[in-house]
C-alpha positions as CSV (number, residue, x, y, z in Angstrom):
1,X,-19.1,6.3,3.2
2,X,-22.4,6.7,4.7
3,X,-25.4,3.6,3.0
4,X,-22.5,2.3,1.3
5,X,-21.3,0.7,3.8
6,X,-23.5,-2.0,3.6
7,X,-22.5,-3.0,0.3
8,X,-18.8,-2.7,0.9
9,X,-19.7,-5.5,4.2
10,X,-21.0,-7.5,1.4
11,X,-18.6,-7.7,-0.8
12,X,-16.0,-8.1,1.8
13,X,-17.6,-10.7,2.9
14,X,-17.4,-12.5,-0.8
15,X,-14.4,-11.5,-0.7
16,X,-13.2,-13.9,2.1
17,X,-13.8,-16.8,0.8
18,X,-11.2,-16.3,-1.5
19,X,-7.1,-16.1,-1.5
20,X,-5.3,-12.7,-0.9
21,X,-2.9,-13.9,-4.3
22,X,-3.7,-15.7,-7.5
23,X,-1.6,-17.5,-10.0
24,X,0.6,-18.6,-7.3
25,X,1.7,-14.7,-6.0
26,X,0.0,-12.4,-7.5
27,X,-1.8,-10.1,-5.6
28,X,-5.5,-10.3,-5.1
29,X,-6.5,-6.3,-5.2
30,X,-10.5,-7.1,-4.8
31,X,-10.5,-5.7,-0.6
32,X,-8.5,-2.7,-1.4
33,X,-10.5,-1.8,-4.9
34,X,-13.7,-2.0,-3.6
35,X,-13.3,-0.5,-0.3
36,X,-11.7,2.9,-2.5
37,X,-15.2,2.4,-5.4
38,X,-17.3,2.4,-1.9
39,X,-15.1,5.6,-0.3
40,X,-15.8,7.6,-3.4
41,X,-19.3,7.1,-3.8
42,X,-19.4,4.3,-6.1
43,X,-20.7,1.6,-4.2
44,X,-23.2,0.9,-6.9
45,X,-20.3,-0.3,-9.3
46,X,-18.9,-3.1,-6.4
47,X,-20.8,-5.6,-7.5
48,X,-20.0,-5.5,-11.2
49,X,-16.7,-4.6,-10.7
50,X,-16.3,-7.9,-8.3
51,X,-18.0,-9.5,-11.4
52,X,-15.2,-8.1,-13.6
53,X,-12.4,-9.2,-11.2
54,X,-13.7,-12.6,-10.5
55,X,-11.1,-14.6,-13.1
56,X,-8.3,-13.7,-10.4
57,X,-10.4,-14.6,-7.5
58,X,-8.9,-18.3,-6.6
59,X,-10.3,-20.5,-3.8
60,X,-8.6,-19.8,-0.2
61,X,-5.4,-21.5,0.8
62,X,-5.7,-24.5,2.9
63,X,-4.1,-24.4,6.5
64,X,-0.4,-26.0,6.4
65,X,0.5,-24.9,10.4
66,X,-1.0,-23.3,12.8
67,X,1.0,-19.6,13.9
68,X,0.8,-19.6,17.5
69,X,1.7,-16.2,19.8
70,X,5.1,-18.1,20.8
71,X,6.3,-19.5,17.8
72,X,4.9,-16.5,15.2
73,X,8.7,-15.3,15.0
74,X,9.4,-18.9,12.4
75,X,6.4,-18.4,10.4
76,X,6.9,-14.5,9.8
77,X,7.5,-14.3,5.8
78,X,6.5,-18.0,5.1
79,X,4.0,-17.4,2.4
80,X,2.9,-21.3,2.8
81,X,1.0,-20.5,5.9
82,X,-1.6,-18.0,4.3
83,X,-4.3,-19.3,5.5
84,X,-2.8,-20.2,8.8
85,X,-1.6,-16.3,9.7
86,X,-5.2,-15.0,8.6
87,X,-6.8,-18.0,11.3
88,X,-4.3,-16.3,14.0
89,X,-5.5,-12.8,12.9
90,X,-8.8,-14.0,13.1
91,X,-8.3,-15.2,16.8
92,X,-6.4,-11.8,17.3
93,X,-9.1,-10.1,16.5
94,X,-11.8,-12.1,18.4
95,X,-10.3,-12.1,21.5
96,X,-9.0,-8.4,22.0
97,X,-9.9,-4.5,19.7
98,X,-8.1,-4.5,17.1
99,X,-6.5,-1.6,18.0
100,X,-4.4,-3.6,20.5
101,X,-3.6,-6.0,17.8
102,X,-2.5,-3.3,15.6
103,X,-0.4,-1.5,18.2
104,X,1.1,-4.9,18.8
105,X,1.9,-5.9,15.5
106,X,2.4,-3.0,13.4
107,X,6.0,-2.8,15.2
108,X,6.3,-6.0,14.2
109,X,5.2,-6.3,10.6
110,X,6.5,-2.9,9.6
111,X,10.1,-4.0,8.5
112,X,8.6,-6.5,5.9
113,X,6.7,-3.6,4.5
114,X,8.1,-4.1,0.6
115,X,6.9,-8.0,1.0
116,X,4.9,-8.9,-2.0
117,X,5.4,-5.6,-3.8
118,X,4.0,-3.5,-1.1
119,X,0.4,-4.5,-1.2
120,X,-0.2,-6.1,2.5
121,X,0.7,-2.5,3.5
122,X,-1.8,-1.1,1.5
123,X,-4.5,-3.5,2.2
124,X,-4.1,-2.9,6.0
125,X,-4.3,0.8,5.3
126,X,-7.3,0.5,3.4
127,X,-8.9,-1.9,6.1
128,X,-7.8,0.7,8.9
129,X,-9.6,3.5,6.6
130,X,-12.4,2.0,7.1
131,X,-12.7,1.0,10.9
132,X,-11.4,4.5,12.1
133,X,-13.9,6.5,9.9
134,X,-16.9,3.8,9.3
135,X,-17.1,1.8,12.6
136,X,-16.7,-1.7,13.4
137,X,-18.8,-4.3,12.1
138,X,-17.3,-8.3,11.6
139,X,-16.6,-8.2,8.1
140,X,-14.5,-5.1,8.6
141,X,-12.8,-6.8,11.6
142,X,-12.0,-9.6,9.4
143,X,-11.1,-8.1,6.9
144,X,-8.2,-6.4,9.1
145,X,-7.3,-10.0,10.4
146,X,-7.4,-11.1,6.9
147,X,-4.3,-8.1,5.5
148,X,-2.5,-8.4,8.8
149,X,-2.2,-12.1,8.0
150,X,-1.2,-11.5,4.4
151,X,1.6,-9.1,5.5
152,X,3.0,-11.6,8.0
153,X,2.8,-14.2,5.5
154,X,4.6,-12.3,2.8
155,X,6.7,-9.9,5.1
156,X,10.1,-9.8,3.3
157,X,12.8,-7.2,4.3
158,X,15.1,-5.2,1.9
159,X,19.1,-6.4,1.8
160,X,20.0,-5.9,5.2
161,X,23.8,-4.4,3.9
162,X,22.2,-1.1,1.8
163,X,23.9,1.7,2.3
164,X,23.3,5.3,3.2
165,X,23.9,7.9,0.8
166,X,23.5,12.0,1.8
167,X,19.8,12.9,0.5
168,X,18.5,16.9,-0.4
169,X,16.2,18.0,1.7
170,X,12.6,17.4,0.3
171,X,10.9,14.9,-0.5
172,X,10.8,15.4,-4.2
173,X,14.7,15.8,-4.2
174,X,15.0,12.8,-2.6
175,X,13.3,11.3,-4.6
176,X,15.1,12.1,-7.9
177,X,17.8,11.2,-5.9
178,X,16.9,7.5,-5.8
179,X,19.6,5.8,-8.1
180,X,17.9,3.0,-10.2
181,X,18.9,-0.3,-10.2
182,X,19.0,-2.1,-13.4
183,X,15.5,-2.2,-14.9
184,X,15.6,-6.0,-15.4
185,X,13.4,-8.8,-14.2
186,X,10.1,-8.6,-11.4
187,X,10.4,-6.4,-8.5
188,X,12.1,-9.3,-6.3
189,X,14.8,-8.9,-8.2
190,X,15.1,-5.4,-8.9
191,X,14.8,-4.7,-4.7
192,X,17.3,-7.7,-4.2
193,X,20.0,-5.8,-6.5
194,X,19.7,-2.9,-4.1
195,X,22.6,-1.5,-2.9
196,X,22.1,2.2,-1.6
197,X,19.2,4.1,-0.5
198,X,19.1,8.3,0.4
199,X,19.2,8.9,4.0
200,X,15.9,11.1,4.1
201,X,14.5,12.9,6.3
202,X,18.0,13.2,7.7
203,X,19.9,10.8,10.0
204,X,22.3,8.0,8.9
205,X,20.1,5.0,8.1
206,X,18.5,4.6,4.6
207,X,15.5,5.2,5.6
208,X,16.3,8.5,7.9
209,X,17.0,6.3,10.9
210,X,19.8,7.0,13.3
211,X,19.1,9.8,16.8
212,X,17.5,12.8,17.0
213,X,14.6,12.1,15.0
214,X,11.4,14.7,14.1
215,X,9.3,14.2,16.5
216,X,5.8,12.6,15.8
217,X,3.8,15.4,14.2
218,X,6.5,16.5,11.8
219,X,7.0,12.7,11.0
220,X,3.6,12.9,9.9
221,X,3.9,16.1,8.3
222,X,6.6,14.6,5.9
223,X,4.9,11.2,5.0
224,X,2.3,13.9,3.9
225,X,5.2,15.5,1.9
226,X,6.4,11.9,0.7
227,X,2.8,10.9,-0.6
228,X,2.1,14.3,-2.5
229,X,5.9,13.8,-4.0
230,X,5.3,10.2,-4.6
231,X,2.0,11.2,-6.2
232,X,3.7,13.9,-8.4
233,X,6.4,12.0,-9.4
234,X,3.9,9.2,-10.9
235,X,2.8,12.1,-13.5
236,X,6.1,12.1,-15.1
237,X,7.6,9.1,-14.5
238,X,4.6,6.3,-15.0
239,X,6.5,5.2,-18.0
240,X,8.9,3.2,-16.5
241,X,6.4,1.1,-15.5
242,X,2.5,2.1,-15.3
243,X,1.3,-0.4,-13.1
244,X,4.5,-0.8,-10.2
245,X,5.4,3.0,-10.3
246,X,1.8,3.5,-8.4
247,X,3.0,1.8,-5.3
248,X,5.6,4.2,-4.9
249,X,2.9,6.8,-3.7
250,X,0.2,4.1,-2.4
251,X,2.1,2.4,0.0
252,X,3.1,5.3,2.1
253,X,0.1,6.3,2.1
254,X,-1.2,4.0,3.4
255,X,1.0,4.3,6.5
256,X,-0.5,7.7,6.9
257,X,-4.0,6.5,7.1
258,X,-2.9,4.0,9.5
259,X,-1.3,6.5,11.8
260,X,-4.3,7.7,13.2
261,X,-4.7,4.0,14.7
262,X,-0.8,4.3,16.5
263,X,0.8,5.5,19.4
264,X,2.6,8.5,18.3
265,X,5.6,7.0,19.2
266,X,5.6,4.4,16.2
267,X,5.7,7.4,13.9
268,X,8.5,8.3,13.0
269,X,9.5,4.6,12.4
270,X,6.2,4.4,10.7
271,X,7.8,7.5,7.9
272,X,10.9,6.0,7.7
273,X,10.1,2.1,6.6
274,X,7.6,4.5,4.4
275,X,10.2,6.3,2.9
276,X,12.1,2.9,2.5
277,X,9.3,0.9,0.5
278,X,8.6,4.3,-1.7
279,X,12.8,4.6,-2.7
280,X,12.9,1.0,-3.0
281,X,9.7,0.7,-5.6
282,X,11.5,4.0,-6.9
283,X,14.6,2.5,-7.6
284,X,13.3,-0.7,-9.2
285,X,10.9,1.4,-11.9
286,X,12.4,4.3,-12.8
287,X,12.8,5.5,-16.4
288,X,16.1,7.3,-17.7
289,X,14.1,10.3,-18.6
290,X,11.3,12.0,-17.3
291,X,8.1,13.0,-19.8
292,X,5.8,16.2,-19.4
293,X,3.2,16.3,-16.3
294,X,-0.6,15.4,-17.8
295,X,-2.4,18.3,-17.8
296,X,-5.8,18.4,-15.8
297,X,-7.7,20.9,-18.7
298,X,-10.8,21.5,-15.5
299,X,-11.0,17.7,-15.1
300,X,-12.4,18.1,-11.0
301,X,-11.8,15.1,-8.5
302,X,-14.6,13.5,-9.0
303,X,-14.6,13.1,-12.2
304,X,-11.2,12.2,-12.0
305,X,-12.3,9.1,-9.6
306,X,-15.4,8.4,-12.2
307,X,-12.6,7.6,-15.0
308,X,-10.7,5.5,-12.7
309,X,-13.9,3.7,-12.0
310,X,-14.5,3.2,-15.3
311,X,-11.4,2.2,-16.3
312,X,-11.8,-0.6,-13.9
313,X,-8.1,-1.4,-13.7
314,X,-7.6,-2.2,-9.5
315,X,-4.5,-0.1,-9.6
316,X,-5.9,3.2,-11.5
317,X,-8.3,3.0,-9.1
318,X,-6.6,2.9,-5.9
319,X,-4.3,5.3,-7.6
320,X,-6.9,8.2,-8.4
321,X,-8.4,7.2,-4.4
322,X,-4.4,8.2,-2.9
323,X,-4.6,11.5,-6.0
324,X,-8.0,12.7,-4.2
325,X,-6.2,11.8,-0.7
326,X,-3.1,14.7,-1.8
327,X,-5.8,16.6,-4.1
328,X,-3.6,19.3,-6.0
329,X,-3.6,19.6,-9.7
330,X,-0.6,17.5,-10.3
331,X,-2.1,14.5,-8.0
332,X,-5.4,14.7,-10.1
333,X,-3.3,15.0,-13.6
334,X,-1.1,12.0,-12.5
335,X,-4.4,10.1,-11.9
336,X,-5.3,10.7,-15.5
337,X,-2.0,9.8,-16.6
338,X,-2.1,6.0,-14.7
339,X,-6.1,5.6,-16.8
340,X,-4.2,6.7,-19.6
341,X,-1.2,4.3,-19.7
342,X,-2.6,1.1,-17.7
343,X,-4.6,-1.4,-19.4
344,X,-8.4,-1.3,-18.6
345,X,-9.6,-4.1,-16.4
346,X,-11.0,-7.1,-19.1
């Protein structure tokens, strides 16, 4: 990221003064959007894209109860105590690195990963980017607080009775192998209609749980896998829903550029609530039949990203920052595809 750090600092900084949602629940993007413009060179467009996005910027929650180390167990998942969870996150982060308070909580917050569509996830990954490959300053610090206290806030666990069905080996099998639910109503509904999920990679859980697991480094090796399918998969399937179909590859993703930051012992639970979110968003958006891959006709990466950026559209753009993450062909014509389909940002 180099000199653009300093801008990203700045707008996270304007950024936190404001709410993680607007509208009641939906999801502010701003952290995640600029932090990817800033990655990929663009720093000059934060500002005016911040500019752009600032009719979804609302006014930060007020406090309704203070989370406290003993009692965080009753406030996981109540989304009344935003503000409360990012003032404990805040502490957190104060008092000890926030490596500790990752290795502590990610444990902990990592069942509730499809809360609020997947994005508290995401935001920690992109806030984790950052520290591991740009150092520490405070806004970054806070800005971690700030997604670990969105996540707990809006941590929400899948039906606790789904059941395990065989998967192919793969990812991209799997994947197809995902049976939709029906394609009815926001994506609390859709996961809450949930009744199966394929057992991948292997074991008897629906997300690949159960003994004898891979071991860390092949864990990590097949969330690779599961992005680039993920990724892939967008190309020819975006049409069952442009915008939601994205966190399918974003979210695990972002697990993978958080794992880095964790014991290797939290990752193969880290691929399977992974592969769990990425089924899950799978199931909810998929359309009955697939269209043709976008070709990329010599379109290179970053030009790719420049389109995205241009676009302006928070989710085209964190897309085409996971398609330069994988970095094939398909990942850069799926990219083009999600500019294509997804309305430009106003």
């Amino acid at each position: 990221m180099g000199n653009d750090s300093g801008v990203l600092d700045e707008a996270l900084d304007r950024l936190h003064a404001t709410g993680p949602e607007f509208e009641g629940w939906l999801t502010n993007h701003a952290p995640m959007a600029v932090e990817a413009l800033a990655r990929h060179g663009r720093a000059d467009a934060v500002h005016t894209w911040l500019d752009r996005y600032r009719g979804r910027l609302d006014e930060a929650p007020r406090p309704y109860e203070r989370v406290s180390a003993a009692g965080w167990r009753e406030a996981l998942g109540d989304h009344r105590r935003l503000a409360d969870w990012t003032d404990f996150f805040l502490r957190e982060t104060a008092e000890q690195p926030w490596r500790e308070v990752l290795g502590l909580w990610w444990p902990r917050l990592l069942p509730g990963i499809s809360g609020a569509a997947t994005h508290p996830v995401i935001r920690v990954g992109h806030a984790v980017r950052t520290l591991l490959h740009d150092g520490e300053t405070a806004p970054r610090r806070a800005e971690f607080a700030h997604a670990l206290g969105y996540w707990a806030a809006r941590h929400a666990v899948l039906p606790e009775d789904l059941r395990p069905v065989r998967a192919p080996d793969g990812a991209p099998a799997a994947l197809d192998a995902v049976r939709p639910v029906r394609q009815e109503g926001g994506i609390r509904d859709r996961l809450a209609r949930l009744g199966e999920l394929p057992a991948w990679p292997g074991g008897t859980g629906p997300g690949g749980t159960g003994p004898g697991g891979p071991g860390p480094e092949a864990a990590r090796e097949r969330l690779v896998e599961l992005v680039r399918a993920a990724t892939h998969r967008y190309g020819t399937h975006a049409h069952g829903s442009p915008v939601m179909l994205v966190h399918a590859a974003t979210a695990p993703n972002a697990v993978l550029r958080t794992l880095p930051a964790l014991a290797p012992q939290l990752w193969e639970p880290s691929l399977r609530a992974a592969w769990a979110a990425a089924a899950a968003v799978t199931a909810a958006y998929t359309p009955e039949v697939p269209a043709r891959a976008r070709e990329v006709d010599g379109v290179g990466p970053e030009e790719v990203f420049a389109r995205a950026a241009e676009h302006g559209d928070e989710h085209a753009v964190k897309f085409a920052d996971t398609a330069l993450d994988v970095g094939d062909a398909p990942a850069l014509g799926a990219a083009l595809r999600a500019v294509e389909m997804i309305d430009p940002l106003g």
